[in-house]
N, C-alpha and C positions, 0 to 999 in steps of 0.2 A: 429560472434564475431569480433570484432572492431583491430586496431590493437597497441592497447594501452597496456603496460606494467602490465597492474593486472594482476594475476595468472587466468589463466583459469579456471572455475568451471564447469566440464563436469556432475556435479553431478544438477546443478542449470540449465544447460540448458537441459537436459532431462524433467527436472519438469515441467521449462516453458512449452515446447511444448506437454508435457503431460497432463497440466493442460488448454493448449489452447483445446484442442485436444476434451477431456473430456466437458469444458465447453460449446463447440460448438456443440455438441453431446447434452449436458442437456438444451440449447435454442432450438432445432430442436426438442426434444421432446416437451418441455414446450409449440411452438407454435404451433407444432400438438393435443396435448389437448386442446390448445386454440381453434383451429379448430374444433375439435371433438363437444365442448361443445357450438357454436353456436357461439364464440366474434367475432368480427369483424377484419377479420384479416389484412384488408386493415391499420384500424387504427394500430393496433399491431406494423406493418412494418414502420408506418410512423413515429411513437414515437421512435421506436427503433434506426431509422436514423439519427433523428434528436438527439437523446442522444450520438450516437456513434460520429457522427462529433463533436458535441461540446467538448465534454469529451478531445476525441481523441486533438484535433487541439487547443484546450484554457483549457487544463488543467491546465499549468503553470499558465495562468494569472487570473484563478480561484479560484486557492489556493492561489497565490499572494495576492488577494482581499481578500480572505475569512481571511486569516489571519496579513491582515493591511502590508504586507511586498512592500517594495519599493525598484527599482535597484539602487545601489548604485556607482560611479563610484570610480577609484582610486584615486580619492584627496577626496573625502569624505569619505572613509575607505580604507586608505594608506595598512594597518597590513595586514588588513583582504584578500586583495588584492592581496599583499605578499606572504602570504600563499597559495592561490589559482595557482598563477602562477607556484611557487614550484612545488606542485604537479603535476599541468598539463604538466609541464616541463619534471618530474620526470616519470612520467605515459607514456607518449607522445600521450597524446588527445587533443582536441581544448577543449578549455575554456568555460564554462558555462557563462551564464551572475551568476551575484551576487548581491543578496540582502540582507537587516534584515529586521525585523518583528520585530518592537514595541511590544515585549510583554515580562513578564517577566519569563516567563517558558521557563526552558533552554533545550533549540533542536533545529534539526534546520535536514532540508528535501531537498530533489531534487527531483524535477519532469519534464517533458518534454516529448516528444514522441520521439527525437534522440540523439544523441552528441552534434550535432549542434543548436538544437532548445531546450537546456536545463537550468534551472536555479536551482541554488544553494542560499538554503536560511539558514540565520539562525537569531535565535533570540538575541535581546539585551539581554536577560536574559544568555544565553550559553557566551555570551561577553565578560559580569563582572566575572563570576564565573570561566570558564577555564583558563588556563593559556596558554602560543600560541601554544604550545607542543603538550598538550592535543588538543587545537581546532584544530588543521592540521591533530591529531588521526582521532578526529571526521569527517571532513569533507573528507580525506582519504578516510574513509568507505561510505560519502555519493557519490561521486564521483567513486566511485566503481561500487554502483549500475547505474549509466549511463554508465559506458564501458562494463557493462553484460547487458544493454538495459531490465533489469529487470522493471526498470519504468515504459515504454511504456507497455509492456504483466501487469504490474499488474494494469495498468488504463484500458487499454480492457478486463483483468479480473473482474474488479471489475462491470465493466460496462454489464458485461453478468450477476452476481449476483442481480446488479438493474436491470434488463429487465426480469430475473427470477419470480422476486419481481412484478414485474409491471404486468405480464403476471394474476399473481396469484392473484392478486388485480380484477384483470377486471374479472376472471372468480368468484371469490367472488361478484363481484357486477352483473353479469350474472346472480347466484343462486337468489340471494335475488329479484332482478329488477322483473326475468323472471322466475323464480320458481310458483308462484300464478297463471300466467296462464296456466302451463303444470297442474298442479293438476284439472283446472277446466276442461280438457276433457277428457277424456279415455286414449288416450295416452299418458297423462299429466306422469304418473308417472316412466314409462320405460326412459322418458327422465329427469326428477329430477335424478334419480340415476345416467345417466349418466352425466351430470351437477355435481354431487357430486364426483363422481369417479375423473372426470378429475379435481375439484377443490383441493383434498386429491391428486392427483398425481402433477399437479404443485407446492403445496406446499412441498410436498417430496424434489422437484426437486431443488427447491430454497434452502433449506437445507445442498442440497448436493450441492451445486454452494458456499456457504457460505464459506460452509467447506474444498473445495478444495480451494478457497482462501486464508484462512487462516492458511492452511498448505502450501502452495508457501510463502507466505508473513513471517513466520515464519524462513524455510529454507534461506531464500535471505539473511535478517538479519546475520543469521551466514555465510552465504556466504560474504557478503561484511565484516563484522568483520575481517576472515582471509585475504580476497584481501587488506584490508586499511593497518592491521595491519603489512603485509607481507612487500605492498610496502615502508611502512618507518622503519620498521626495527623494531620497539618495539613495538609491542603488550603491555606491561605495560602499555606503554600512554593510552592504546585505552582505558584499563583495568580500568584506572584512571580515567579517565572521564564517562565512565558507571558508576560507583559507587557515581562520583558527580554527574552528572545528574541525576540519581535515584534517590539520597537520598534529592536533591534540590526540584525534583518532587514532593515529598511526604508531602514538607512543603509548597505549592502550595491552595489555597482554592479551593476545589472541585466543585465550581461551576464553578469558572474558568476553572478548566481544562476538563469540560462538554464542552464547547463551542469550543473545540478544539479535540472531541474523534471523529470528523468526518475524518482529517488527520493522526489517529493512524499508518494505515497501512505504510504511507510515512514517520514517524517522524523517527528521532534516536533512542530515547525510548519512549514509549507508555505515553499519558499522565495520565494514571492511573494503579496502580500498581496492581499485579496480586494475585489472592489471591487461592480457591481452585483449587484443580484436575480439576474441572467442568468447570470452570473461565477460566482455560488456555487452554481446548481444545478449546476455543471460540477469544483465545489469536491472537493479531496480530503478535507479537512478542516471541522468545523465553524468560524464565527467565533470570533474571539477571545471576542468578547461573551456568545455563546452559553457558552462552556466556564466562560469567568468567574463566569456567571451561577451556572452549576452548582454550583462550589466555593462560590461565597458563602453558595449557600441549605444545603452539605455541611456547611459551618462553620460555621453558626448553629445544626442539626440537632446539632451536637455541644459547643452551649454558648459559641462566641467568635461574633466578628464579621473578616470577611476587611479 
């Protein structure tokens, strides 16, 4: 932990390292079924490397790209700038670089692998629509999750989920490639099942890789909520701008906001709203309700009402 003024989340770093723990444990399975069932495991390792360095080392400047955001300096968004400082000031971490993203869905993300090699982005759409109160709420919370380095574990998390995925891929195309000729000798069919088995167990694995993601990626969220809303004092702000952004979200055209459910886990709020029981186990984000919830019993714990 860094030694920057957010509240400490002894609840969020167990999970990380839990959920590292766990996830490195379901690749080490995953490439031994890989092995088991014949792939090639040279290739395996080489893919895998090559996705972790990239991931790892140009995530920032991959989601920059992917979602048209450019750095911006202090004469070209004076406000925005302003607010930044404040916090870091307030916090006492070093500065993120700072960008916006052309677009008009209001949120706005941080990514990076440390403090120092972090950016802070958000979109013209969160611009127009907050007011500076609320976007210092927001950005609070997202600057949060870089002084609990929550970023960094949920881009190597995410990245064991896609190599789960990939593993599971290649022993699928194993069965089908290499299947026709086990059936054509004798011992053809003791090895089809095992080929099967180990293709039903990586896809297991991948499931469960998913799903511990998206219950890390859930908890952070309410983690950084309390750390943003704690260090400026009024969680109602934070409170207020979830409810704009959500409700802004929602009148958004859903194709639009398709093109952008690849950064869910990193947004402020999700760009598509949550609907059954079924939906939010699958959820990157807590409900609205839930987080609401949070803040209102934060801000009665500190003497107001949200």
């Amino acid at each position: 932990m860094s030694r920057s003024k957010f509240q400490v989340d002894h609840g969020l770093t167990a999970r990380m390292v839990t959920t590292m723990f766990l996830l490195g444990l379901v690749y080490a399975v995953a490439v031994t079924a890989a092995i088991f069932a014949g792939a090639a495991i040279e290739l395996v390792v080489a893919i895998a490397a090559i996705f972790l360095i990239v991931q790892f080392f140009f995530s920032d400047r991959i989601a920059l790209w992917s979602m048209k955001g450019e750095i911006v300096t202090p004469e070209q968004s004076p406000q925005l700038h302003a607010i930044v400082d404040r916090l870091c000031a307030l916090a006492n971490m070093p500065k993120p670089k700072v960008a916006v993203a052309q677009s008009d869905m209001p949120n706005a993300f941080a990514t990076g692998r440390s403090q120092k090699a972090a950016v802070l982005c958000v979109t013209t759409g969160i611009l127009r629509r907050l007011s500076p109160e609320e976007l210092e709420a927001v950005l609070a919370h997202e600057l949060s999750h870089v002084a609990h380095r929550d970023v960094a574990v949920m881009t190597i998390a995410s990245f064991l989920g896609i190599l789960a995925g990939l593993v599971t891929r290649m022993l699928t195309w194993g069965v089908l490639l290499g299947g026709g000729r086990g059936r054509n000798n004798q011992g053809g069919s003791p090895l089809i099942l095992v080929e099967l088995a180990a293709l039903a167990f990586a896809a297991v694995i991948y499931v469960i890789s998913f799903l511990l993601v998206r219950a890390l990626s859930r908890y952070r969220e309410l983690a950084a909520d309390r750390s943003g809303a704690i260090l400026i004092g009024q969680p109602r702000l934070l409170a207020n701008a979830l409810v704009k952004v959500t409700g802004e979200i929602g009148r958004i055209p859903t194709r639009d906001l398709r093109s952008a459910q690849a950064f869910n886990a990193f947004f402020f709020a999700p760009a598509l709203t949550q609907g059954s029981s079924v939906a939010n186990l699958f959820a990157t984000h807590p409900t609205l309700e839930v987080r609401l919830e949070q803040l209102a019993k934060l801000e009665a714990s500190m003497g107001r009402t949200v």
